[in-house]
C-alpha positions in Angstrom: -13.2 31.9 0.9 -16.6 30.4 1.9 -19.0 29.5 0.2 -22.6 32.1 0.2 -25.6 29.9 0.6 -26.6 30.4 -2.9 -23.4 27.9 -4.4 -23.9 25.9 -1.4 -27.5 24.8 -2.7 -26.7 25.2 -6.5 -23.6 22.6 -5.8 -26.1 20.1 -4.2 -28.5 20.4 -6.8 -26.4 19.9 -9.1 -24.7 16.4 -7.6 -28.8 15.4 -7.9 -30.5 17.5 -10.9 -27.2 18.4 -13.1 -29.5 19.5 -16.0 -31.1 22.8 -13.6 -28.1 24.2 -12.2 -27.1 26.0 -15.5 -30.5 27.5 -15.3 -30.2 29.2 -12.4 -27.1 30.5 -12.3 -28.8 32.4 -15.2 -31.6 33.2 -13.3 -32.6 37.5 -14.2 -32.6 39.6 -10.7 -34.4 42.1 -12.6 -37.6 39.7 -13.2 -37.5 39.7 -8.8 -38.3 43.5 -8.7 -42.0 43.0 -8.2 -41.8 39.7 -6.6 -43.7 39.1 -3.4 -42.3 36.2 -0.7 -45.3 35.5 1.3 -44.1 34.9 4.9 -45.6 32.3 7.6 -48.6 34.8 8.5 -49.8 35.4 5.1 -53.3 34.8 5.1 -53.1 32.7 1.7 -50.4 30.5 2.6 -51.9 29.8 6.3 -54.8 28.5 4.2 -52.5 26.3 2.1 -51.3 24.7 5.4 -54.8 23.9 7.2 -54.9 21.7 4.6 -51.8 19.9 5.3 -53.0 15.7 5.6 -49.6 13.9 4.8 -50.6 11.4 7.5 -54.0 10.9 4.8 -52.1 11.4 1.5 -48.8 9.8 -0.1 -47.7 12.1 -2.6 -47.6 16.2 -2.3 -47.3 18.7 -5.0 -46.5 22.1 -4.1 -46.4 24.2 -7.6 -44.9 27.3 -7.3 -42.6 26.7 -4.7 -40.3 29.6 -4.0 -42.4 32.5 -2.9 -43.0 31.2 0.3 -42.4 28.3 3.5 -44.9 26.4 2.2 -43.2 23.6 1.1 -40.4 23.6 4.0 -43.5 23.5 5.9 -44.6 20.7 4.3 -41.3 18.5 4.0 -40.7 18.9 7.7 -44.0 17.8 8.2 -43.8 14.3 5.8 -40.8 14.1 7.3 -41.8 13.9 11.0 -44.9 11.6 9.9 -42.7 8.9 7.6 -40.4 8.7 10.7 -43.7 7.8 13.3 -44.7 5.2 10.6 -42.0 4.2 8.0 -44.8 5.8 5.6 -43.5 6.1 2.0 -44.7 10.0 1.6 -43.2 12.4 -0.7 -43.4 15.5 -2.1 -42.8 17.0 -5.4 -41.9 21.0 -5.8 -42.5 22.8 -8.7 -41.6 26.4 -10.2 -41.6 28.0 -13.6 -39.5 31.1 -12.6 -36.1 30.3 -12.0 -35.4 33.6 -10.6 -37.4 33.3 -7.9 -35.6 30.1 -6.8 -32.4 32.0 -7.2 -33.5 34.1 -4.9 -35.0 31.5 -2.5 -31.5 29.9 -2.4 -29.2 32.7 -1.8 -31.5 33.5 1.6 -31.9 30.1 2.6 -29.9 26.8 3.1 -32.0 24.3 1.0 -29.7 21.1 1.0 -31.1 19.0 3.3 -34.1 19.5 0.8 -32.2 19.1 -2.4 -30.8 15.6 -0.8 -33.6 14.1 0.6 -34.9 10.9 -1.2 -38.2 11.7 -0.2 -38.5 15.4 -2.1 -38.1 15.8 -6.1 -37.9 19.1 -8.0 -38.5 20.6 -10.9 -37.7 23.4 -12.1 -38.1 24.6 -15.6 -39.8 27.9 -17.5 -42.1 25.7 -19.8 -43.6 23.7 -16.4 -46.2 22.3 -18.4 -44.6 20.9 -21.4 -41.0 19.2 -19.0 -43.7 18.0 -16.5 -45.3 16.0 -18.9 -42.0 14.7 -20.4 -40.9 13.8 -16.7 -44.3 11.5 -16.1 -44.5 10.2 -20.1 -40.3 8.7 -19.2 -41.4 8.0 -15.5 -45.0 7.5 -15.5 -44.9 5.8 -12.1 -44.3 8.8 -10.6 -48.6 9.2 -10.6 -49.1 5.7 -9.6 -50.8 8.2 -6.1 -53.3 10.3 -5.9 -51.5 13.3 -5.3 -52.7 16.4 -3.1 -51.3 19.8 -4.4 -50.6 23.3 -3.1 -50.3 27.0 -4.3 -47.0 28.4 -3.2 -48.0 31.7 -4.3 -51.3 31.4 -2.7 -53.4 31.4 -6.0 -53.4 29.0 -8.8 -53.1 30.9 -12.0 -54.8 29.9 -15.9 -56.3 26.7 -14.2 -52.8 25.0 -13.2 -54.4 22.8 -10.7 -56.9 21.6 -12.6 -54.6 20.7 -15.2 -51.9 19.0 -12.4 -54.7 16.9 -11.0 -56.0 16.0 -14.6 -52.6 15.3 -16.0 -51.9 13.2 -12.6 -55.3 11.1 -13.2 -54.8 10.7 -16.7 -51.1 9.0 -16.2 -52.7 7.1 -13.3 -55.4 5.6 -15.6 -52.8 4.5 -18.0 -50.7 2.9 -15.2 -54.1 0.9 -14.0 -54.0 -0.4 -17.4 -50.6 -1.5 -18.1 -50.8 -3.4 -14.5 -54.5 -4.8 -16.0 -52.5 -5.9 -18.6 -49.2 -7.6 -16.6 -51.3 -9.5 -14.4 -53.8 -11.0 -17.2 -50.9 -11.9 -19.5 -48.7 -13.5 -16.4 -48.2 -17.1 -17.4 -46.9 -19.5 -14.2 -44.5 -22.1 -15.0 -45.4 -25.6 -14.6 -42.4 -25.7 -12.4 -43.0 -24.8 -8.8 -38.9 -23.5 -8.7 -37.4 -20.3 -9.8 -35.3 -20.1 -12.7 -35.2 -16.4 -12.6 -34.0 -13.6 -9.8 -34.5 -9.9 -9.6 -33.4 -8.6 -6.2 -35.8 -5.5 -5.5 -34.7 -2.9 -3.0 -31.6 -0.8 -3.1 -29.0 -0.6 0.1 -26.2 -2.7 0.2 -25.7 -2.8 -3.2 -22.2 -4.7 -2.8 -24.0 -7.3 -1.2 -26.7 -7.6 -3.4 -24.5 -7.6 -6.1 -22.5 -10.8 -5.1 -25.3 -12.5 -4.3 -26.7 -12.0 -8.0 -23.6 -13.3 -9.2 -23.7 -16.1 -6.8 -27.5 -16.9 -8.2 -25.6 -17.3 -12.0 -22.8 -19.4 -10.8 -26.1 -21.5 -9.1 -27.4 -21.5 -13.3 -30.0 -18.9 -12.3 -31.0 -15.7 -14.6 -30.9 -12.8 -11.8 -30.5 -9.5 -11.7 -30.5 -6.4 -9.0 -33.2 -3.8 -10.4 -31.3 -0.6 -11.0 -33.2 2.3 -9.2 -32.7 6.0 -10.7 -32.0 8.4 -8.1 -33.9 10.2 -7.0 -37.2 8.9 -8.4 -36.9 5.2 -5.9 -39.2 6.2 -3.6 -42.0 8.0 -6.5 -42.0 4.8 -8.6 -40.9 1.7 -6.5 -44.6 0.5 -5.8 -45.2 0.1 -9.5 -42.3 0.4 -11.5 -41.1 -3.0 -11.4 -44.1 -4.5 -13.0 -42.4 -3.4 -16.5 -39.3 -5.3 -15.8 -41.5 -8.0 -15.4 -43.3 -7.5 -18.8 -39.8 -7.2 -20.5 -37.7 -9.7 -18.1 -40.2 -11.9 -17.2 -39.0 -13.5 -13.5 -40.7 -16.4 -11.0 -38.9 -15.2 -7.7 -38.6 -11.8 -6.1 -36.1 -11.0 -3.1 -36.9 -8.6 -0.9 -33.2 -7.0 1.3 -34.5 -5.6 4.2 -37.9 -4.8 3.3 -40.7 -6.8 2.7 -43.2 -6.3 0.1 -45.6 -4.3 2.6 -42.5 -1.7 3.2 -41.4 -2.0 -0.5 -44.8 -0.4 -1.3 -46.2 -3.1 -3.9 -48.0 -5.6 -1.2 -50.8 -5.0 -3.5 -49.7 -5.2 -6.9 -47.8 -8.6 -5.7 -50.2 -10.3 -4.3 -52.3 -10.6 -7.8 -48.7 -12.6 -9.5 -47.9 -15.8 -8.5 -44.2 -14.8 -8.0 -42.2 -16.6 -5.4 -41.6 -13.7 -2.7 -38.6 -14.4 -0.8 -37.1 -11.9 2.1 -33.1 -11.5 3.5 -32.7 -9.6 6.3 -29.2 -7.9 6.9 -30.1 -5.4 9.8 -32.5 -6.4 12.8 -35.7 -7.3 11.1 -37.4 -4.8 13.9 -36.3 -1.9 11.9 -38.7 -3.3 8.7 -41.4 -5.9 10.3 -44.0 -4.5 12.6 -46.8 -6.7 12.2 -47.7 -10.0 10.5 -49.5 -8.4 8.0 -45.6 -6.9 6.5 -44.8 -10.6 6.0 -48.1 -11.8 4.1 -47.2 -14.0 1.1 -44.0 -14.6 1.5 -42.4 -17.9 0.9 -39.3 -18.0 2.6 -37.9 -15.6 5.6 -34.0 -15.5 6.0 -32.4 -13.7 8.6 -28.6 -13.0 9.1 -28.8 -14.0 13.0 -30.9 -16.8 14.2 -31.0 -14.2 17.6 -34.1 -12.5 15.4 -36.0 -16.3 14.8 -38.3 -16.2 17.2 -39.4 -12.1 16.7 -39.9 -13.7 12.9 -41.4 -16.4 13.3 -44.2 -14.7 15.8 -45.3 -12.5 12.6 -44.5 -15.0 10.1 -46.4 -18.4 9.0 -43.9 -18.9 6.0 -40.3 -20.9 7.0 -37.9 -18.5 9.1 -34.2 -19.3 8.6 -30.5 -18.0 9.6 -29.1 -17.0 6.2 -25.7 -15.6 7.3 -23.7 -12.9 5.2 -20.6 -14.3 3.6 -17.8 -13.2 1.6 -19.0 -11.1 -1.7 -15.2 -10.3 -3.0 -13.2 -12.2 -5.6 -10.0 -13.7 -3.7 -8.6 -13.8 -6.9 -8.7 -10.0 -7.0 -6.4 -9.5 -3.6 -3.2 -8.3 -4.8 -0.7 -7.5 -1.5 1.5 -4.4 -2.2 1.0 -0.4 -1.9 -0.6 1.9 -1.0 -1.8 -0.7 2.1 1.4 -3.3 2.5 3.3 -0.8 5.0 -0.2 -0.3 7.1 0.2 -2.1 10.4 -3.3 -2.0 11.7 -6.7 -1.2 10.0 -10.1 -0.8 10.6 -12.0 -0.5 7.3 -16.4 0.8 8.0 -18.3 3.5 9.4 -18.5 5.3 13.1 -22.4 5.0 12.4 -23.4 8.4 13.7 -24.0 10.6 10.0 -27.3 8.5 10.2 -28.9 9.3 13.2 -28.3 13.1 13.8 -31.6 14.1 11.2 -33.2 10.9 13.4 -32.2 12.7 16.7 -33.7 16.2 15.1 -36.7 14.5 14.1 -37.3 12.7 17.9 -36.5 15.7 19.5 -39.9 17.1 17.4 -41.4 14.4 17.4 -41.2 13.3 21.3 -38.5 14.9 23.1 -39.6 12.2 26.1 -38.8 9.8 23.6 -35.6 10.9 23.1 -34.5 11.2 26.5 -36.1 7.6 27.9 -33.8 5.7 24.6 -31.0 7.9 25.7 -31.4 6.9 29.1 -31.3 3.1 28.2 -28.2 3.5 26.1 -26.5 5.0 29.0 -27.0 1.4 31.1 -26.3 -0.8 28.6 -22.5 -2.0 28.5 -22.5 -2.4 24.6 -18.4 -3.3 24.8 -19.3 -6.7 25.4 -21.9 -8.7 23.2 -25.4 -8.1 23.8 -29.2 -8.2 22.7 -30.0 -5.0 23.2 -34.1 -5.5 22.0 -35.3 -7.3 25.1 -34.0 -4.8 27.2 -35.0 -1.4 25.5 -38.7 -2.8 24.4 -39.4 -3.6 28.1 -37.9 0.2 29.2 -39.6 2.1 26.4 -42.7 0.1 27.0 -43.1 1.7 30.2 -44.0 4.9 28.3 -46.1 3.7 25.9 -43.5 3.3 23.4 -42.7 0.2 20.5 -39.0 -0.8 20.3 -38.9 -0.8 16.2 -38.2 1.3 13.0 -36.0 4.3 13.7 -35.7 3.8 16.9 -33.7 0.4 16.3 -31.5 2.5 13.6 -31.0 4.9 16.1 -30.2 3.1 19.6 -27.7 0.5 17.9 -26.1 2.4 15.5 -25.5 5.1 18.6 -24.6 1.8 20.5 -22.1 1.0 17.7 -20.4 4.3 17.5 -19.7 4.1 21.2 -18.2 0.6 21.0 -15.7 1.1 18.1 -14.3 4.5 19.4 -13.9 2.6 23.0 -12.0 0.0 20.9 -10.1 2.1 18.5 -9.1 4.5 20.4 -6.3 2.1 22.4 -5.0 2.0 19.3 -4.9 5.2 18.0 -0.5 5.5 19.0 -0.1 1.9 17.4 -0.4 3.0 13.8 -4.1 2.3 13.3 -5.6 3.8 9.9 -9.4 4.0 9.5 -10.6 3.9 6.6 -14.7 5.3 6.0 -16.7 8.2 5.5 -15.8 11.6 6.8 -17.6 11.2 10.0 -13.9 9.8 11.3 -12.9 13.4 10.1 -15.6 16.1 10.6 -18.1 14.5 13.5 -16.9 15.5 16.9 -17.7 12.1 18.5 -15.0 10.7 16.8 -12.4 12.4 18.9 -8.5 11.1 18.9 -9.6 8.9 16.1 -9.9 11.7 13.5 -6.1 12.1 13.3 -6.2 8.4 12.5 -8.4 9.0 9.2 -7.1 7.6 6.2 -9.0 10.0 4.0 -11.2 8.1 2.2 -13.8 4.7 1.6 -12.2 2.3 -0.1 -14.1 0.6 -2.6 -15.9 -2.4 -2.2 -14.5 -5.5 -4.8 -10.6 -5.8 -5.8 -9.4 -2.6 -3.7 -10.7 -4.0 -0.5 -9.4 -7.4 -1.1 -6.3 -5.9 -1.7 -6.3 -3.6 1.4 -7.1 -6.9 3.5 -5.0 -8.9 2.2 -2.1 -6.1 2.7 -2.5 -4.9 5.8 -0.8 -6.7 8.4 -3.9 -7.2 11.1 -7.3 -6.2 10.0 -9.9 -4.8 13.0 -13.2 -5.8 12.9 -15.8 -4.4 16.0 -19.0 -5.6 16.0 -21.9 -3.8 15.0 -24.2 -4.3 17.9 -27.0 -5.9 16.0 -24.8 -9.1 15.6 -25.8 -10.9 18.6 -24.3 -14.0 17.4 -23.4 -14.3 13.9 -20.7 -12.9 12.0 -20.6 -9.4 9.8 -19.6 -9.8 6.1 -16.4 -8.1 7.1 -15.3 -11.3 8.8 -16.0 -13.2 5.7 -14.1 -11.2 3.3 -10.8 -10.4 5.0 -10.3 -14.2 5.6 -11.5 -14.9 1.6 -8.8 -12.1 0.9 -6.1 -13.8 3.2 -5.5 -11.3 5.1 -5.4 -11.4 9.2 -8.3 -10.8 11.0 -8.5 -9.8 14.9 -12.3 -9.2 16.2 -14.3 -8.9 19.0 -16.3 -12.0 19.9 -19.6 -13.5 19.1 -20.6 -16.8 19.6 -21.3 -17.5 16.4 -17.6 -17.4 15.3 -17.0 -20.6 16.6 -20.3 -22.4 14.2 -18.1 -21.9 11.0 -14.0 -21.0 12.5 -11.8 -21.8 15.1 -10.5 -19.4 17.2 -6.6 -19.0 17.4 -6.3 -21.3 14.1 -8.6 -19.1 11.6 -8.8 -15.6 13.4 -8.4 -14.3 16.8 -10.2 -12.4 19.2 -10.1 -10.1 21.6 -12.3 -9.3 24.7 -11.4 -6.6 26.3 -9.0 -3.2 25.3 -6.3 -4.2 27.5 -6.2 -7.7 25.1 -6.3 -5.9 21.9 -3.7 -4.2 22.8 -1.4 -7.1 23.8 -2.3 -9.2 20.9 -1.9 -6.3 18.3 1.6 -6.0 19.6 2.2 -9.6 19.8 1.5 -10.4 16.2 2.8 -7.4 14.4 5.8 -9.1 16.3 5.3 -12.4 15.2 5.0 -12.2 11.6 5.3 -16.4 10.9 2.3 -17.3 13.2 0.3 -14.2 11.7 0.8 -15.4 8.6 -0.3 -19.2 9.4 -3.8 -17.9 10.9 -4.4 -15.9 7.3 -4.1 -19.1 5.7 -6.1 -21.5 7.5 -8.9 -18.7 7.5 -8.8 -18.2 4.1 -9.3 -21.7 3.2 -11.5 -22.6 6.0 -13.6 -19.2 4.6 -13.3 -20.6 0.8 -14.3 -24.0 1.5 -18.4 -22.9 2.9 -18.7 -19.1 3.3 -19.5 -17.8 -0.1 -22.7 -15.8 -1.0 -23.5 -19.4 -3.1 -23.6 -21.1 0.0 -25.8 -18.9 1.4 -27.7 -18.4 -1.5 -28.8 -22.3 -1.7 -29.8 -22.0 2.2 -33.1 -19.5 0.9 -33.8 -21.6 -1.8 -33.8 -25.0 0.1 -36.4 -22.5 2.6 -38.3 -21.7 -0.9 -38.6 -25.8 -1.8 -39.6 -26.7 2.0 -42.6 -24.0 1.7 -43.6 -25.4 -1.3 -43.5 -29.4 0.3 -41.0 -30.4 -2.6 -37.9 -32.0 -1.9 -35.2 -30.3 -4.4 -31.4 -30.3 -4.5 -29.6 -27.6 -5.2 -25.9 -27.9 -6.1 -23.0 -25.6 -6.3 
């Protein structure tokens, strides 16, 4: 039986806010008899909206939320605007009368909502009293100056007075805790870190290697662990009490910089070492010089994004390529994945873009249609850069090649380019392994009866599934021009067999035929597939000269030393770093 809308929303909430489901599956339908849902041509709530500024203001508060479309309104609206600009708006909904959001949820499908990292809720009869607990655990939450709304269309017993005023108050206390940080900040007499504390959440595997890497190095590092959902309501400020507690010299910024982190400001008065990795193409985070200001060092995972860099950049711009992040140690051959012939272990990259797609067709359905247009020239089977060629055809419209737009040509790009590969395989025992996108999303066609079922988890179960497997796939994401993906890295540091498209980067750290082989055209992965599933003893031979050729200079230490050798040459020191 299907689901009604109401169980829908109350089982997403719950994955988020597990404390507020139980409270409105009690919600009363009597207390609804009276209640009045104010529609889009009430007078009240068109007044609510003419004051709508999200471009102006960061953080929205719309109290009362369910009697009306107010804050849909609203989050389509932030929505549409953090998409133009890569703003860091949000919005905060707020109701005392679970009924009424009971209500709301059984007549509307609210998930998109519920999910969003951008939009927080809470829900609670005592508002007054739970809000204040919420800001006196998370007080950087009111680091903004919030605007707020009536979603009844009146604010009763002085409620907006007393939001603004508890805001302000929280806010003041914030100003003097950072007062306090920054006056008591002692710098080292040593220009060079001791201590790491990675910043920005995505790609937490990664991240998390490269910590450990930092403590092999004799470094004190950590990743700061961000509570969902609250990352985007307390990232600008939060981090200044891990600093108070943890006290740290060097802060790395994974695709972001300090400007798109949120706390340019707050940085910029510490004399921390600001250090930035980027995994992705740098266009989807750096706009303009002024994102890079005060950094130290710039690494990049492709030196095919140097010279974009190093145009808005006057700190040192370096290739820091990915490398492996699993434990070798941890690959153990057997079941479930020995009897696999052929994998391919990632994403088909579309779940991403369809809420980008929505939000162009809104935005600028033109838009849409010219980056469509480009994608549909562009012979993204083969290696290619695609940036050159979309700026120069989007400029012709007025448009900037960067931010969603690079998420949402190349990871469209990508998607075409693995399912042209894959599906030649698709009758030679290929299992994919990844989120359900190889089972639910259309564009995955033959491949969805190739679904393994599942991700498989990053550390000693993908080592193991590597190593297991008799020929690993690996298909370029489109962004890597010329250097390698991490998943090149760890199937050779697992030992298993690795057959990949090309880039000519391959051939900087391995040697094709001896350490992996490639394949450069459908027809050729075909051939070679069969060819070594057939020839077990020469399969074999290439796992183990890549795995040692991988062990002897690929590791996240390796690349780890690279940034901080860019950190001691922007400070004019010669220093030595050792494994």
């Amino acid at each position: 039986m299907n689901d009604s809308l109401l169980e829908k929303n109350l089982r997403a909430l719950g994955a988020v806010y597990p404390g507020q489901v139980q409270l409105l599956r009690g919600g009363d339908p009597e207390a609804l008899s009276d209640a009045k849902f104010l529609g889009d041509d009430d007078r009240v709530i068109q007044d609510e909206q003419a004051r709508f500024a999200p471009s102006r203001t960061e953080l929205h508060l719309v109290d009362r939320f369910a009697d009306s479309p107010l804050a849909r309104r609203l989050f389509d609206a932030i929505q549409l605007d953090n998409l133009s600009d890569g703003g860091n708006r949000r919005l905060i909904l707020l109701e005392d009368r679970p009924g009424h959001v009971r209500r709301r949820f059984e007549a509307e499908d609210w998930r998109s909502i519920i999910q969003s990292e951008i939009c927080f809720f809470l829900i609670a009869p005592n508002l007054e009293e739970n809000l204040r607990r919420l800001l006196h655990r998370y007080p950087d939450i009111a680091a903004a100056i919030p605007e707020v709304y009536s979603g009844d269309g009146a604010f009763q017993d002085g409620r907006r007075e007393f939001l603004l005023i508890l805001f302000d108050r929280y806010r003041a206390a914030l100003d003097q805790r950072g007062e306090r940080i920054v006056s008591s900040y002692v710098r080292k007499s040593s220009p060079f870190p001791t201590a790491v504390r990675f910043f920005t959440p995505g790609h937490n595997y990664l991240q998390d290697a490269c910590v450990e890497a930092f403590r092999q190095l004799g470094y004190e590092a950590e990743r700061l662990q961000w509570r969902k959902p609250l990352y985007r309501f307390v990232r600008s400020t939060a981090w200044l009490q891990e600093l108070d507690q943890h006290p740290f010299d060097l802060a790395v910024f994974l695709n972001s910089t300090p400007a798109t982190f949120g706390a340019q400001k707050e940085l910029s008065r510490i004399p921390l070492q600001k250090a930035v990795w980027f995994v992705d193409n740098p266009r989807r985070y750096v706009y303009e010089p002024a994102d890079l200001e005060g950094c130290s060092a710039v690494g990049v995972f492709d030196r095919t994004y140097i010279p974009y860099l190093r145009e808005r950049c006057q700190a040192p711009v370096i290739e820091v390529r990915t490398g492996y992040g699993v434990d070798p140690a941890s690959a153990k051959i057997g079941e479930p994945f020995r009897s696999i012939d052929v994998a391919f272990v990632g994403e088909l990259g579309l779940s991403g873009i369809h809420s980008i797609e929505r939000g162009l067709a809104l935005l600028d359905p033109h838009l849409l249609e010219a980056a469509n247009d480009v994608l549909k020239d562009l012979d993204v089977a083969r290696p290619i850069y695609m940036s050159p060629i979309v700026e120069e055809a989007l400029a012709r419209g007025g448009w900037k090649y960067r931010g969603f737009l690079v998420e949402y040509l190349e990871n469209k790009a990508t998607a075409l380019r693995r399912r042209y590969y894959l599906e030649i395989l698709a009758d030679q025992g290929l299992v994919v392994f990844g989120g359900g996108e190889w089972r639910d999303d259309p564009s995955a066609g033959p491949l969805r009866s190739c679904y393994g079922g599942r991700r498989i988890r990053y550390g000693p179960e993908l080592a193991s599934l590597y190593a297991s497997v008799k020929i690993n796939i690996n298909i370029f994401h489109v962004q890597c021009v010329s250097a390698p993906n991490p998943r090149v890295y760890d199937v050779l540091a697992s030992g298993g067999f690795l057959l990949t498209t090309e880039a000519p980067g391959l051939l900087d750290e391995f040697e094709e035929g001896k350490d992996l082989v490639v394949f450069r055209s459908r027809e050729e992965l075909r051939e070679k597939v069969a060819y070594y599933l057939s020839h077990p003893k020469e399969r074999e031979a290439v796992s183990r000269r890549g795995q040692e050729t991988a062990l002897a200079s690929c590791g996240r230490h390796d690349r780890m030393q690279r940034l901080l050798k860019a950190l001691s040459d922007s400070l004019g020191e010669s220093y030595v770093y050792l494994c």
